[in-house]
Backbone as CSV, one residue per row, in Angstrom:
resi,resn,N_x,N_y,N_z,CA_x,CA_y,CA_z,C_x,C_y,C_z
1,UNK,-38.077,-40.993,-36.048,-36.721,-41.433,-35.720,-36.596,-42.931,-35.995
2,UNK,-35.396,-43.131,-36.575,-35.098,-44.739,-37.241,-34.373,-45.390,-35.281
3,UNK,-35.083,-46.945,-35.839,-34.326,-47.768,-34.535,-32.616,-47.945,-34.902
4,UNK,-32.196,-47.582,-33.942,-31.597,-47.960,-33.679,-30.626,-49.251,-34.263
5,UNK,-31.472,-49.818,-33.672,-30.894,-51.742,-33.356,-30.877,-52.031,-35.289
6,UNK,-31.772,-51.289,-35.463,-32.067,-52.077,-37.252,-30.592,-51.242,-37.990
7,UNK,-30.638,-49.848,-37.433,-29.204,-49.932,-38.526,-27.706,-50.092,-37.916
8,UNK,-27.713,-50.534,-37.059,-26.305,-51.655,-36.153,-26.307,-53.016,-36.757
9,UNK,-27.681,-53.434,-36.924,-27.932,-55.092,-37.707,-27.801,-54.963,-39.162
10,UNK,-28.010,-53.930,-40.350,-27.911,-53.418,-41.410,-26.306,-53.187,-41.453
11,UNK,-25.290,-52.708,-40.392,-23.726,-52.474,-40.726,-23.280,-53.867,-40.289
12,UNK,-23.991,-54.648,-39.533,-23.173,-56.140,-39.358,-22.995,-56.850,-40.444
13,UNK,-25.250,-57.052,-40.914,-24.568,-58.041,-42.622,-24.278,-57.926,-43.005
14,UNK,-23.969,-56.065,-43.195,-22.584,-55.239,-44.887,-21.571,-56.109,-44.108
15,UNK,-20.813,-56.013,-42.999,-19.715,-56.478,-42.975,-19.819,-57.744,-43.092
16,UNK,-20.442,-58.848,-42.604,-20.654,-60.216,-43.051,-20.191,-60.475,-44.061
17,UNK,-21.228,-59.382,-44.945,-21.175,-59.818,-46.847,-20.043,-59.690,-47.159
18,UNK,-19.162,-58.597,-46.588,-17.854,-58.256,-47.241,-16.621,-59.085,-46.203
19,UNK,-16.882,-59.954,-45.646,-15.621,-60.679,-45.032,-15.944,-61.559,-45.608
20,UNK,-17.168,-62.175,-46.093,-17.534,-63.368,-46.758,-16.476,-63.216,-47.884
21,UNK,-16.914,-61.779,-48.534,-16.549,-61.418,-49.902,-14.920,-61.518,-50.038
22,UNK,-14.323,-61.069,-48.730,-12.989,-60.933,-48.839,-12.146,-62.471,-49.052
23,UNK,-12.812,-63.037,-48.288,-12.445,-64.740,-48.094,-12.399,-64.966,-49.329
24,UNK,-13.358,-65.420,-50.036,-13.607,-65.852,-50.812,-12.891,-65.208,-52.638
25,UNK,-12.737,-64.042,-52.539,-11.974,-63.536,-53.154,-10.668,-63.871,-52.758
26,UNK,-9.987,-63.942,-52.190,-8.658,-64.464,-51.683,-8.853,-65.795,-52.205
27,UNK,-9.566,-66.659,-51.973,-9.307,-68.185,-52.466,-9.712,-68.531,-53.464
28,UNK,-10.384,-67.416,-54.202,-10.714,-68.182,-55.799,-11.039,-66.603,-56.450
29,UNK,-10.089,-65.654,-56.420,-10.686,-64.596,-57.266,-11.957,-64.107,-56.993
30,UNK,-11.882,-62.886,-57.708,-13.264,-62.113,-58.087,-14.161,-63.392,-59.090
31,UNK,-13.866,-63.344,-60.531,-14.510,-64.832,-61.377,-14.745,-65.320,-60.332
32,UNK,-14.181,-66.220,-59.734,-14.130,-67.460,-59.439,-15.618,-67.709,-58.307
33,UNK,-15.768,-66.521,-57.772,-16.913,-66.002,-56.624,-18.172,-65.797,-57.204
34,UNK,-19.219,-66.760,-56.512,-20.911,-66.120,-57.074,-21.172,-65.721,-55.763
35,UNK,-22.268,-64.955,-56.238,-23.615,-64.078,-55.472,-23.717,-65.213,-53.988
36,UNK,-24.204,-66.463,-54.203,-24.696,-67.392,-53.780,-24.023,-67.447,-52.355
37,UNK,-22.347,-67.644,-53.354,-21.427,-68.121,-52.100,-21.104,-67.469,-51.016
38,UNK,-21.355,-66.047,-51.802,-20.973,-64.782,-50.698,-21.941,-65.237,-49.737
39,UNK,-23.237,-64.852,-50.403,-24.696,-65.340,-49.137,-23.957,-65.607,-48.449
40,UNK,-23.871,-67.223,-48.554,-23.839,-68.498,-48.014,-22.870,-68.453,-46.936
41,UNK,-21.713,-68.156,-47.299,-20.568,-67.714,-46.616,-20.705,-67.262,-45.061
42,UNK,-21.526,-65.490,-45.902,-22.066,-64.364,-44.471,-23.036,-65.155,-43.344
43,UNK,-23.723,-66.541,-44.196,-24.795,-67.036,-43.583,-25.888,-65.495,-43.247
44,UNK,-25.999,-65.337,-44.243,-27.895,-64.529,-44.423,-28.422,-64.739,-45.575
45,UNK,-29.884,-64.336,-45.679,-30.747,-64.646,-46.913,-30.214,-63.851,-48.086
46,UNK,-30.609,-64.683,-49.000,-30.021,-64.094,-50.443,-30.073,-62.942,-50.935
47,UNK,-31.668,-62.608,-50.481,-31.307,-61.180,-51.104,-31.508,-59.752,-50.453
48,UNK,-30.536,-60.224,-49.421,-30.183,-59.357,-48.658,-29.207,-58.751,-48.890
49,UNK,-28.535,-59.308,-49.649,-27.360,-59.200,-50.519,-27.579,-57.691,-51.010
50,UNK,-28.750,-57.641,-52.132,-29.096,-56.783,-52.721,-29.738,-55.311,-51.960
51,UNK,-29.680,-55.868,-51.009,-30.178,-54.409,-50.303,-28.894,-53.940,-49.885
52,UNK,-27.648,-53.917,-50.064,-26.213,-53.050,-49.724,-26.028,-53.252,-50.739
53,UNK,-26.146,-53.762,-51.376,-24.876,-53.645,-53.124,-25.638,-54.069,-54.465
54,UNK,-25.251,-53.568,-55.806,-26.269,-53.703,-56.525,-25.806,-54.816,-57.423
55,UNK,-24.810,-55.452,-56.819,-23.859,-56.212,-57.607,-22.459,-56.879,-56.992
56,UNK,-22.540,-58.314,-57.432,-20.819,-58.603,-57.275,-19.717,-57.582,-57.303
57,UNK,-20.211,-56.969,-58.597,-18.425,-55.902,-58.643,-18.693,-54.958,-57.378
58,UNK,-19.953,-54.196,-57.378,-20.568,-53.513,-55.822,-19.743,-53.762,-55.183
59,UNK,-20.108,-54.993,-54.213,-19.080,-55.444,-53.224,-17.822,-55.491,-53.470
60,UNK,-17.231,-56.211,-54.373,-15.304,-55.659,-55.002,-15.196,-54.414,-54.568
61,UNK,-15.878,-53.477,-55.516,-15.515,-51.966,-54.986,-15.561,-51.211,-53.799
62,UNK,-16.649,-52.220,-52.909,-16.831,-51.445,-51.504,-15.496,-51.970,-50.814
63,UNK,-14.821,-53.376,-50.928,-14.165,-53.667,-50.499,-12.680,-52.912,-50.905
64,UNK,-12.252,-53.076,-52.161,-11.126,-51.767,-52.302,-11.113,-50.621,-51.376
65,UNK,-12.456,-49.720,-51.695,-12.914,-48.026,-50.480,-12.044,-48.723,-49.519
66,UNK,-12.459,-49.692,-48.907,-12.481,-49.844,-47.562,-11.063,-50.216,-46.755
67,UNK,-10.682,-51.263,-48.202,-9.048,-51.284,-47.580,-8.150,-50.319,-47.973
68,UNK,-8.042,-50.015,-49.247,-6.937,-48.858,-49.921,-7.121,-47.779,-49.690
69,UNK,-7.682,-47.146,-48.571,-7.800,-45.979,-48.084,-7.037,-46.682,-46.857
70,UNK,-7.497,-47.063,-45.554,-6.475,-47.456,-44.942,-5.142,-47.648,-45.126
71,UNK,-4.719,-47.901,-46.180,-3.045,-48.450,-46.690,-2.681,-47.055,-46.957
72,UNK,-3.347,-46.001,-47.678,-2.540,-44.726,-48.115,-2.711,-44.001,-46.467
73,UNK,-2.935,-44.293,-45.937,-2.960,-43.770,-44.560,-2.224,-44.116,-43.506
74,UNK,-1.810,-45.258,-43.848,-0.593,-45.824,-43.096,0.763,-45.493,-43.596
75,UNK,0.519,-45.265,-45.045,1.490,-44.968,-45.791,2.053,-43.630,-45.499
76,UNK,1.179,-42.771,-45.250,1.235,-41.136,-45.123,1.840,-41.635,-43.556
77,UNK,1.357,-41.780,-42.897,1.815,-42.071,-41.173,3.143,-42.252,-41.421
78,UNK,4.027,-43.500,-42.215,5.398,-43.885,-42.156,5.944,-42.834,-42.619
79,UNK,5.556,-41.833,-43.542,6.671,-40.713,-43.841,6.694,-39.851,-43.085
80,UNK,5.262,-39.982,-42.142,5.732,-38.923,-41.325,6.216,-38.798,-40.173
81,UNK,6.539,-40.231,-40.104,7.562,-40.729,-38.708,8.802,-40.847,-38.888
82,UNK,9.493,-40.146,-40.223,11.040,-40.095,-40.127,11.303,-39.033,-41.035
83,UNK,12.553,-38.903,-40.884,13.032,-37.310,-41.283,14.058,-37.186,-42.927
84,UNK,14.243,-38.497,-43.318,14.826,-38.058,-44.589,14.556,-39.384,-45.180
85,UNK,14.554,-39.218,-46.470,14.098,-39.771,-47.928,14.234,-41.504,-47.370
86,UNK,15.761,-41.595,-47.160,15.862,-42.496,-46.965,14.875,-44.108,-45.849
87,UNK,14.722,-43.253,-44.633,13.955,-43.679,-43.236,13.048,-43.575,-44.165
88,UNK,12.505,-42.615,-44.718,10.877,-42.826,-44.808,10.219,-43.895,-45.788
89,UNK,11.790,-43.847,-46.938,11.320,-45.468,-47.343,11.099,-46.752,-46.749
90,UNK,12.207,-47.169,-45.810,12.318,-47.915,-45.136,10.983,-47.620,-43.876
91,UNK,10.198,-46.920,-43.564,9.226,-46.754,-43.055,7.980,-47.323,-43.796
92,UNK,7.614,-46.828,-45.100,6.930,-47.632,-46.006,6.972,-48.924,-46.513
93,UNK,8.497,-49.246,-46.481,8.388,-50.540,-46.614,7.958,-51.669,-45.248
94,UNK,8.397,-51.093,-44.072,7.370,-51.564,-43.237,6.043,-51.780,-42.621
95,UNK,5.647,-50.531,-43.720,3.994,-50.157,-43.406,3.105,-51.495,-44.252
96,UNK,4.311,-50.898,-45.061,3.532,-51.725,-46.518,3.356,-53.773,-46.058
97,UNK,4.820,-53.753,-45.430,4.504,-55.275,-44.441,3.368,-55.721,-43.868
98,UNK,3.455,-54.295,-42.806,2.241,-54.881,-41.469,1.037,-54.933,-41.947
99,UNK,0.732,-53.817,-43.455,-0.573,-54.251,-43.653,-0.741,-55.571,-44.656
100,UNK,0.140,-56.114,-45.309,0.238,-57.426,-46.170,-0.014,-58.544,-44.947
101,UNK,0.590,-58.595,-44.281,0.365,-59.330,-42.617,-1.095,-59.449,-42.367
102,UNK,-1.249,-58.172,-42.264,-2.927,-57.741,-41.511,-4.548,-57.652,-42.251
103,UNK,-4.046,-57.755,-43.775,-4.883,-58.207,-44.200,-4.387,-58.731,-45.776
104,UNK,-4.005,-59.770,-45.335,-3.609,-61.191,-46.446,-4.413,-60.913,-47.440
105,UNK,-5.619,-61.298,-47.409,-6.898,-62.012,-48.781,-6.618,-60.698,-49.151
106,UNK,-6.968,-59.462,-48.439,-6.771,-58.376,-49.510,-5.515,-57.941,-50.463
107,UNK,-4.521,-58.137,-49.608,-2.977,-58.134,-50.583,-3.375,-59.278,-52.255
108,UNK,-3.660,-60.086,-51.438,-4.158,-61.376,-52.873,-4.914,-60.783,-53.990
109,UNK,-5.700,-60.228,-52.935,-6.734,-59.931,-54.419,-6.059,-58.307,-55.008
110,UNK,-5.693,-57.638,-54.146,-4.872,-56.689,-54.657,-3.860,-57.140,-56.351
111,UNK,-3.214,-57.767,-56.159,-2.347,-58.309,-57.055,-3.045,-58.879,-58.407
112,UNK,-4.157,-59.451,-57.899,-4.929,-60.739,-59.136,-5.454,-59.641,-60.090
113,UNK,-5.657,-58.276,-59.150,-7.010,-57.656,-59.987,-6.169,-56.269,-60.368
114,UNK,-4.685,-56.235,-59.879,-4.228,-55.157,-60.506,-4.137,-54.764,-62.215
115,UNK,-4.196,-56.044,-63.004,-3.757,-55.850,-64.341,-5.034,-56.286,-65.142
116,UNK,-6.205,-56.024,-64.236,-7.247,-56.399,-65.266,-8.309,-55.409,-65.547
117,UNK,-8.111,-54.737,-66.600,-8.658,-53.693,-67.253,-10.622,-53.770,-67.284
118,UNK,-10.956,-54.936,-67.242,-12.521,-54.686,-67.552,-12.856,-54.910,-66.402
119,UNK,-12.622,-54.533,-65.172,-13.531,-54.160,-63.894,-14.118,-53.265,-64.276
120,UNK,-15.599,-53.190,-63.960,-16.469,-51.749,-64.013,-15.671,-50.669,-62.187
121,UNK,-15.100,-51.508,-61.690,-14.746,-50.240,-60.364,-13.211,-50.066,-60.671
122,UNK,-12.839,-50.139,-62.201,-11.191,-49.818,-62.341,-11.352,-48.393,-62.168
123,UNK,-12.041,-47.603,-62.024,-11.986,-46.068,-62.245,-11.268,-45.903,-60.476
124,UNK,-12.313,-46.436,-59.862,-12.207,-46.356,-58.064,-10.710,-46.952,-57.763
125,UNK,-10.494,-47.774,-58.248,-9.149,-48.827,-57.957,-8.279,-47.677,-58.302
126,UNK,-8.070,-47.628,-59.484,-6.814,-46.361,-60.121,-6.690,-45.203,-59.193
127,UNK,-7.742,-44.878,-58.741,-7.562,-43.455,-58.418,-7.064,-43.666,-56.806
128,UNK,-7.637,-44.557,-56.097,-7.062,-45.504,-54.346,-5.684,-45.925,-55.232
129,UNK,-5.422,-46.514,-55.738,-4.178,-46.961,-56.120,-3.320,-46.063,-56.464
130,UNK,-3.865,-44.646,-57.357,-3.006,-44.104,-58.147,-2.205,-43.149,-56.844
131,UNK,-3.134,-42.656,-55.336,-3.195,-42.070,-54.178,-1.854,-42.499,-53.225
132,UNK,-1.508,-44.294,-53.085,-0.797,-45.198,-52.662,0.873,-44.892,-53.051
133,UNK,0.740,-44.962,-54.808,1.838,-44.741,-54.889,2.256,-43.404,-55.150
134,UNK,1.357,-42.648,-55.653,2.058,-40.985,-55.022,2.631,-40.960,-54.001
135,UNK,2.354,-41.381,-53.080,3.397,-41.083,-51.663,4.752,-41.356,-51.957
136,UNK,4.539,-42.873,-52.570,5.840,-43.469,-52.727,6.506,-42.679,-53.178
137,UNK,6.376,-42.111,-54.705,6.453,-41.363,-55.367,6.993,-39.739,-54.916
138,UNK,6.477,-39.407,-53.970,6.775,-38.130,-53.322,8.236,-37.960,-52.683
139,UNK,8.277,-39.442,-51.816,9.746,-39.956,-50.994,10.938,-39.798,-52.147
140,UNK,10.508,-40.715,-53.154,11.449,-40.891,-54.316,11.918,-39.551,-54.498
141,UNK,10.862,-38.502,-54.508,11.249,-37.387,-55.681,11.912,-36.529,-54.103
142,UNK,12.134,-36.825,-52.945,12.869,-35.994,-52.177,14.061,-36.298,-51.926
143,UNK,13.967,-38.064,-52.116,15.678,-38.579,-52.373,16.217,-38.264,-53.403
144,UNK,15.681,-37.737,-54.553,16.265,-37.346,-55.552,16.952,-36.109,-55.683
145,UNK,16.030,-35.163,-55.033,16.651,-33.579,-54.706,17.604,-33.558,-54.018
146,UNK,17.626,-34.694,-52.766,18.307,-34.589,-51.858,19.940,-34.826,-52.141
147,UNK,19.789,-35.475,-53.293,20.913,-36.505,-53.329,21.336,-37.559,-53.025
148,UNK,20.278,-37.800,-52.361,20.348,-39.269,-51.239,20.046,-40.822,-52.256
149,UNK,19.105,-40.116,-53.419,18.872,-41.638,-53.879,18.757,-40.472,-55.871
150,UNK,19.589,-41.650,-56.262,20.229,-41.439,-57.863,18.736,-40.823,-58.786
151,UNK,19.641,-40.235,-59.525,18.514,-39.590,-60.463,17.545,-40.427,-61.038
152,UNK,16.169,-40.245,-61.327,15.213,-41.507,-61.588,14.645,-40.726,-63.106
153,UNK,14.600,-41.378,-64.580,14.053,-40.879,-65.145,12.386,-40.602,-65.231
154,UNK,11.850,-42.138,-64.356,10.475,-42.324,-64.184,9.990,-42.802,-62.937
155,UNK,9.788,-41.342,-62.035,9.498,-41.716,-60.695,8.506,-42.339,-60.512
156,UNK,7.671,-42.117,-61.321,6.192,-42.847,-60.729,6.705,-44.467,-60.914
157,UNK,6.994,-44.592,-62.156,7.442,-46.058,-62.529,8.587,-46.955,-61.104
158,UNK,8.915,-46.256,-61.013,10.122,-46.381,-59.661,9.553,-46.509,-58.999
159,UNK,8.297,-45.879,-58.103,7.619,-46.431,-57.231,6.646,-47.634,-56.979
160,UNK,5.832,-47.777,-58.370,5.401,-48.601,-58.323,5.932,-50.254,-58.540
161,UNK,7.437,-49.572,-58.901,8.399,-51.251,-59.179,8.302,-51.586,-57.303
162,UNK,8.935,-50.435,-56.491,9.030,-50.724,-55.103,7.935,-50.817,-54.601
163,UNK,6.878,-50.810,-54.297,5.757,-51.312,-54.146,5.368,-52.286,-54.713
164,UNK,5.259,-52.746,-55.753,5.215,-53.979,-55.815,5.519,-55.242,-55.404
165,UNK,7.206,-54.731,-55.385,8.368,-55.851,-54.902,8.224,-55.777,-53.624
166,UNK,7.645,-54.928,-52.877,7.187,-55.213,-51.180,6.265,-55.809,-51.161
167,UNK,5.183,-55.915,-51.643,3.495,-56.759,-51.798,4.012,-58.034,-52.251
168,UNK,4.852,-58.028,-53.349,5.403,-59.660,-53.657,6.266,-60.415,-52.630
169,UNK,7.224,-59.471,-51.775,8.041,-59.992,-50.864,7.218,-60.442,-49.868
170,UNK,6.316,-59.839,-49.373,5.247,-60.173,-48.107,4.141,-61.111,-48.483
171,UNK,3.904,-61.476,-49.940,2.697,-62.541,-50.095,3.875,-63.810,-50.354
172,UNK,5.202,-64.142,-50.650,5.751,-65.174,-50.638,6.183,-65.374,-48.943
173,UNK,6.785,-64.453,-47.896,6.900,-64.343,-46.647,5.775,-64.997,-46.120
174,UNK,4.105,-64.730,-46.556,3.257,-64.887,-45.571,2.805,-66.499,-46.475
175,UNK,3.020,-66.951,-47.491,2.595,-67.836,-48.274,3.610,-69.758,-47.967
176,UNK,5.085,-69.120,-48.060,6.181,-69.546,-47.962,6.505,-69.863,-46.875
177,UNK,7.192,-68.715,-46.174,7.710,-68.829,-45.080,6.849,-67.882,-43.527
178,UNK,6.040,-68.453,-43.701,5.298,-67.438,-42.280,5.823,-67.838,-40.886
179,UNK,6.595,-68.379,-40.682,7.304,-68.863,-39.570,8.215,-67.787,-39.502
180,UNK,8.939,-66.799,-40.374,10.283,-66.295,-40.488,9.490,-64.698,-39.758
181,UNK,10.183,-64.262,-38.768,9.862,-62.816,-38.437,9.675,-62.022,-39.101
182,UNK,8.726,-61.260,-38.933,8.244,-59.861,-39.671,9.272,-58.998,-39.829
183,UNK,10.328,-59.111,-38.508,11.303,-58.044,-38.592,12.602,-58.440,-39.372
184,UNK,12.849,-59.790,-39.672,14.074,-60.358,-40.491,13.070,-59.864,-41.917
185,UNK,11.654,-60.065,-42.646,11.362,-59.801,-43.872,11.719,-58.330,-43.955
186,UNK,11.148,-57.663,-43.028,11.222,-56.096,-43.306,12.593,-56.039,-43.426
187,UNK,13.469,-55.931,-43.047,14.813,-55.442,-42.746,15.481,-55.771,-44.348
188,UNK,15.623,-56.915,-44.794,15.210,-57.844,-46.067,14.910,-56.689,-46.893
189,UNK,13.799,-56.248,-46.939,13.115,-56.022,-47.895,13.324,-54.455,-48.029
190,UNK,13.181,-53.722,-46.607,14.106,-52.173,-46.455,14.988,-52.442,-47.573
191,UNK,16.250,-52.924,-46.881,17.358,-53.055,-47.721,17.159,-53.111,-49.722
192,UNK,16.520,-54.096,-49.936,16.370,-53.858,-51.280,15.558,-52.886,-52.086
193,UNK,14.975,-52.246,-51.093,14.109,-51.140,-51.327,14.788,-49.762,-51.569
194,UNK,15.451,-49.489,-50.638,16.430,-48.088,-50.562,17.523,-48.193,-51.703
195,UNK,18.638,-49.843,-51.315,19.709,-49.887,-52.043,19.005,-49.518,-54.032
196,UNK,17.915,-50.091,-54.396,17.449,-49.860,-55.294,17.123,-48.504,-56.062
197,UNK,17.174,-47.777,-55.039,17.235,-46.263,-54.855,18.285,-45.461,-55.647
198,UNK,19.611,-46.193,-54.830,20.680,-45.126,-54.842,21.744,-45.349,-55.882
């Protein structure tokens, strides 16, 4: 039988490494980040590093798993806390807030690393990403049946414009103006979300 205590101290430095990782990705990119700094950051030995991850991108990718599964899960939660096309956008677009709020560096790096094709973990990203905006995607295609929101020739494309423009509205909100209520951005941002819709 394994101790205990050693693999509670083994899930602390993963997380160390990867709040190090998150920081630091938020303030200077994936590039912009070495091996070193992460260490340095977590404050543990170097290559300790290497005993959770086999690599910089490693850690990137553990860090995506870890947040973009949470977000399509919050996402799924907001549709299923209201009853037509409409609410449930405006539900997502608040989801999509509280988690831009709740975890900043990741929204950042979300954005930096959306359009860059030579990640070795673009396979993992696409498929957490591709998961995100299906939902969106799902809402769209019930306002559409419904009548509630105008015919869309390219739903997926439609969703990912509104998702976007919520991740952009909430990194200038939290960048800009972080003084201004969560509930004046959301309401804000509802609005251009749905009206965009119909």
């Amino acid at each position: 039988m394994g101790d205990w205590r050693c693999d509670v101290g083994r899930t602390e430095t993963r997380g160390a490494l990867l709040a190090a990782a998150m920081e630091l990705f938020g303030e200077r990119g994936f590039t912009g980040t070495t091996v070193d700094e992460i260490v340095e950051r977590a404050g543990v030995a170097k290559g300790t590093i290497y005993y959770h991850f086999k690599s910089k991108a490693d850690v990137a990718e553990a860090l995506i798993v870890e947040h973009l599964e949470p977000l399509a899960a919050r996402l799924n939660e907001a549709v299923a806390s209201a009853h037509s096309p409409g609410a449930q956008m405006e539900a997502i677009v608040a989801a999509e807030l509280e988690f831009v709020r709740d975890d900043n560096a990741f929204a950042k790096l979300l954005l930096n690393e959306l359009w860059r094709e030579d990640r070795v973990w673009r396979e993992t990203f696409d498929l957490l990403w591709d998961n995100a905006i299906s939902i969106v995607a799902s809402v769209i295609d019930a306002g559409v049946a419904s009548g509630e929101f105008a015919e869309e020739t390219d739903v997926r494309l439609t969703a990912a414009a509104v998702f976007g423009m919520v991740a952009v509205v909430g990194l200038t909100w939290h960048m800009a103006r972080p003084d201004r209520a969560i509930e004046d951005v959301t309401l804000h941002a509802q609005r251009l979300a749905v009206n965009s819709l119909r």
